[in-house]
N, C-alpha and C positions, 0 to 999 in steps of 0.2 A: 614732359610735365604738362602741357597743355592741353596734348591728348587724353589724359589721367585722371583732369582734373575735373571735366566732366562726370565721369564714371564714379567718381569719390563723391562727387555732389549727391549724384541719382542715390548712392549708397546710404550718402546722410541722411535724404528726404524718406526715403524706404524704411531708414533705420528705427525715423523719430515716428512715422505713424506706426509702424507696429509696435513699437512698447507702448501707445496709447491702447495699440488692440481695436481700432475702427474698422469697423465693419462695413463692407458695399453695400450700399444702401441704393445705388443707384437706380434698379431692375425694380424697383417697390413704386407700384403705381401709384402716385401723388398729384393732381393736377392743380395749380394755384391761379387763379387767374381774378386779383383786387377788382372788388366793383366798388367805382365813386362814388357813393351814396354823399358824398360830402357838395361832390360836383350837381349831383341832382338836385338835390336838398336847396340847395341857394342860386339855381336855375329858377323854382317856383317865382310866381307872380303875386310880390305881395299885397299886390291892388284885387285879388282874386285868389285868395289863402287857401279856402274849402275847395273851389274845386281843380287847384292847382296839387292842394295835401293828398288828395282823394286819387288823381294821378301817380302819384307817389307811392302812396300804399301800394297799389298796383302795380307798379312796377317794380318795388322791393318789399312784398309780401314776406318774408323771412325775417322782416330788422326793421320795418317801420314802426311795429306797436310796441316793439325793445325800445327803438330811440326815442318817440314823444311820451313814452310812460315812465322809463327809466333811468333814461339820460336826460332828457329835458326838463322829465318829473312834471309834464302837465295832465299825464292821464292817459286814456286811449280815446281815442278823439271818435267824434261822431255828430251825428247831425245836430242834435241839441246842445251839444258840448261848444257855446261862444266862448264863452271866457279862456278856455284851454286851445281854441283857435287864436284866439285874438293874443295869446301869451307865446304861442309858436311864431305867429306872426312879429311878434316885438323879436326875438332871439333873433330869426330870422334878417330881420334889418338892422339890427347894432352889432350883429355878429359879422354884417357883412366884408367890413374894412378887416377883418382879420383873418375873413375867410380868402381875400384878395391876396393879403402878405404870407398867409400860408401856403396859399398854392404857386406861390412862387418857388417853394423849394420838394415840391409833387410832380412838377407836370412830368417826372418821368416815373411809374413805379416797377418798372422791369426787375431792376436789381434784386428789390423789396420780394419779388415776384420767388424772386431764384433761389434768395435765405431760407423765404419761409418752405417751400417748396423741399429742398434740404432737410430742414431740422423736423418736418412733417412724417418723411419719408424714415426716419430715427424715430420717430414717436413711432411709427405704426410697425418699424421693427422688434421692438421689445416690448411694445401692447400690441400687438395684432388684433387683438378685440376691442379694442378704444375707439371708437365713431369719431374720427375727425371731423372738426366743423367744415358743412356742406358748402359753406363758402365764406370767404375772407372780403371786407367791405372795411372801407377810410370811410369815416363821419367828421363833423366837429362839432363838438358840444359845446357847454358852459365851461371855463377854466379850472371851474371844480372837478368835472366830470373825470371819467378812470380814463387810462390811458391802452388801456387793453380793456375789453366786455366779451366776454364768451357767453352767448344765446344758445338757445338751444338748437340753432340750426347756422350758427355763424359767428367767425371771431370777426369782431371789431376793434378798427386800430384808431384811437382816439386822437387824430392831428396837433388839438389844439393843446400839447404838451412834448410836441415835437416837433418846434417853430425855433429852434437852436436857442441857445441856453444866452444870447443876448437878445432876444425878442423884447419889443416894448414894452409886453405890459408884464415878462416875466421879473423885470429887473423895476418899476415901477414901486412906491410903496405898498400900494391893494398887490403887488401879484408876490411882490417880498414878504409879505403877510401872509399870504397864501401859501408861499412856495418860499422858504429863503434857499439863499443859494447855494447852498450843498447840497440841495433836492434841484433847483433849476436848473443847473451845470448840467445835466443828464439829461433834461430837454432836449436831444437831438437825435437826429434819425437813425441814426449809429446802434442807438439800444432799443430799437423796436422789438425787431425780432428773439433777443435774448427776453424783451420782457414780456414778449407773446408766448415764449415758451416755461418762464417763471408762471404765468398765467395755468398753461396747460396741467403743468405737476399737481398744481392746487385744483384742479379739475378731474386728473385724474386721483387723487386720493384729496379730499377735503381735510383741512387743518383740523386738528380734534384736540388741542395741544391745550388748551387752554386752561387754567384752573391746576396744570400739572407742575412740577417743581422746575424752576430752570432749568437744570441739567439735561431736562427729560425734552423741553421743550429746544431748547438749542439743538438737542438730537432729530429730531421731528423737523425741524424747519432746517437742520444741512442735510437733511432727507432729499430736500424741493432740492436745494442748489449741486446733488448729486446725480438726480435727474440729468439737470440743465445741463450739465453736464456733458451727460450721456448723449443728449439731443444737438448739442453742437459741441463739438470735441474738437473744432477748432478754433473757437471765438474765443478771442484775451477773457480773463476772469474777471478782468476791471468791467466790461460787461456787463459779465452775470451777476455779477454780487455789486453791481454800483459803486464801489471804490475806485479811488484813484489810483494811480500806479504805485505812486509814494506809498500811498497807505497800504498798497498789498504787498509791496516789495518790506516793507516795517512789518505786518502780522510775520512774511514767511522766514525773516531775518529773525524774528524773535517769538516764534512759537511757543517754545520752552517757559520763557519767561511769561506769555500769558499765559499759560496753563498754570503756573507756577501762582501767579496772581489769584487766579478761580481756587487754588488748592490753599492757601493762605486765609482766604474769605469764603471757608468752607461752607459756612453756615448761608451765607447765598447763592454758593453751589446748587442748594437743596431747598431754597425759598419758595416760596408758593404766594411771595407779597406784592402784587401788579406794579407798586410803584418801584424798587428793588429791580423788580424784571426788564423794565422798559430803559433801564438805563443801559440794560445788553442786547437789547431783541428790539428792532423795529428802526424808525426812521430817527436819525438823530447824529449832530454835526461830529460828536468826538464822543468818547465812554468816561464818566468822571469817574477818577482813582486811577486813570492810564496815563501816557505822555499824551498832550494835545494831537499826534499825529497817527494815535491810536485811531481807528474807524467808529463810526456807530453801527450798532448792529453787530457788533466782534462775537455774539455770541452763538451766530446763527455762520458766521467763520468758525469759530471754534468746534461747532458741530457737525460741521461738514469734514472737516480732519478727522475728527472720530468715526465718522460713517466711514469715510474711507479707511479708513485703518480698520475698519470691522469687514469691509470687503476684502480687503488684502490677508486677512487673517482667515475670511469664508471663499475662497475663488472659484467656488462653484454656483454660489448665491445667485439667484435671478434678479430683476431689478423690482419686480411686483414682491418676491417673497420678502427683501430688503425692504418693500413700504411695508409692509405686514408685521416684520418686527418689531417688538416691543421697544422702545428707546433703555427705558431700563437694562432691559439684554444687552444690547446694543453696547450702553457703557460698560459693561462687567465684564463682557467677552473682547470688548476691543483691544485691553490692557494698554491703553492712550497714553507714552511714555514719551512726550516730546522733550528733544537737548535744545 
């Protein structure tokens, strides 16, 4: 039996990735190698701002005029530009003590190195014409700032919202006002890379969804998390879709029943009214009219079941012709019968 039971393992593990259908991705030239601009950036001297910034540019010519225009929002800096110096320079010194307690949990990014590395290597297998960003660069901006920025020559991975979901000022009033904690909880390094790749989908096919009826628009955005999918085929979905386990272990226990819910409330099934919408699509601690342990954003769950059930119905389908389709299609052809 001992002997055995090895070869029964190998079997299960063989087993579980081929019905997933994961493809070797390996042999697909991807090179990741994270530049600190975060480390650079609060090296500068701020008794000597200009021509410490002006070093800077220069050495991250790709993301410097992204980060003090974009992320900073003070402009693109230049010789006459004081005021937008002197506003880099403030960020720069009150940011510091946080730039200290963040790199407390950075100083290794190998790991970071080997996800993204991976899930890259997936994107350029089913877009082989998709220009991956020329290089991958950690920043820290303002607390407001995105937590992923795709440049046109660089992803950026926005630290200062992946300083773990008890950080001081996440948990703080200003940063519970900012952030309350069903959005904070998810401050950790753990969801970087699932949300650099939520970043990508939206990159390669731009959200157009907007102004369209629910239905359409739930289809269109479990579009992205079909991707992500695709892109890491082994990451928990509590990941990718930001739920908690509870909450996604309750959608998959009761699919039936939320579907059931949408087909009852047919009339905002088919809504086209932004306020209506946002109580199923977007950021929000629970879905009013469900149980409290229902998710927010159920609807962009809900829409990812249907995409998939319209691939399992098309198994020839590519993953581009699948952005390409109509959501309206999408629902008519899926025949989306959940028990």
């Amino acid at each position: 039996m001992n002997k055995l039971f090895p070869f029964l393992l190998f079997v299960f593990i063989v087993g579980c990735k081929s019905k997933k259908n994961i493809p070797d991705v390996s042999g697909i030239p991807v090179t990741v190698k994270i530049e600190r601009f975060d480390q650079a950036f609060f090296a500068t001297d701020s008794n000597n701002i200009v021509d410490g910034l002006r070093k800077l540019n220069q050495q991250y010519p790709y993301f410097f005029t992204d980060f003090t225009a974009n992320i900073l929002g003070v402009g693109v800096l230049s010789d006459t530009s004081k005021s937008a110096f002197e506003a880099t320079r403030q960020f720069l010194t009150t940011y510091f003590p946080v730039k200290d307690s963040i790199e407390q949990k950075f100083q290794n990014t190998e790991w970071l190195e080997k996800q993204l590395k991976t899930a890259l290597q997936f994107v350029k297998f089913y877009f082989p014409k998709y220009q991956l960003p020329q290089k991958v660069v950690t920043y820290i901006g303002p607390f407001d700032a995105p937590g992923v920025a795709i440049t046109p020559y660089a992803l950026g991975i926005g630290l200062q919202v992946y300083a773990g979901k008890n950080f001081s000022f996440y948990t703080s009033m200003q940063g519970q006002e900012m952030y309350p904690a069903y959005i904070s909880r998810r401050f950790e390094p753990v969801y970087i890379t699932a949300n650099c790749m939520n970043a990508i989908t939206e990159d390669l096919y731009p959200d157009k969804s907007t102004g369209k009826p629910l239905i359409e628009q739930m289809i269109e955005k479990g579009k992205y998390w079909y991707l992500t999918d695709l892109f890491l085929p082994e990451t928990a979905d509590s990941l990718k879709t930001g739920y908690t386990q509870k909450q996604l272990d309750w959608c998959k226990a009761n699919e039936g029943l939320i579907w059931n819910y949408f087909l009852q409330n047919n009339t905002e099934l088919y809504t086209i009214d932004p306020d209506i919408i946002k109580n199923y699509i977007g950021e929000n601690p629970t879905t009013t009219g469900m149980p409290d342990v229902a998710p927010g954003n159920i609807g962009q769950w809900v829409g990812w079941q249907i995409v998939k059930k319209y691939v399992e119905n098309n198994p020839s389908i590519t993953p581009d012709q699948l952005m390409q389709t109509d959501a309206k299609k999408i629902f008519e052809e899926a025949k989306y019968k959940p028990r």
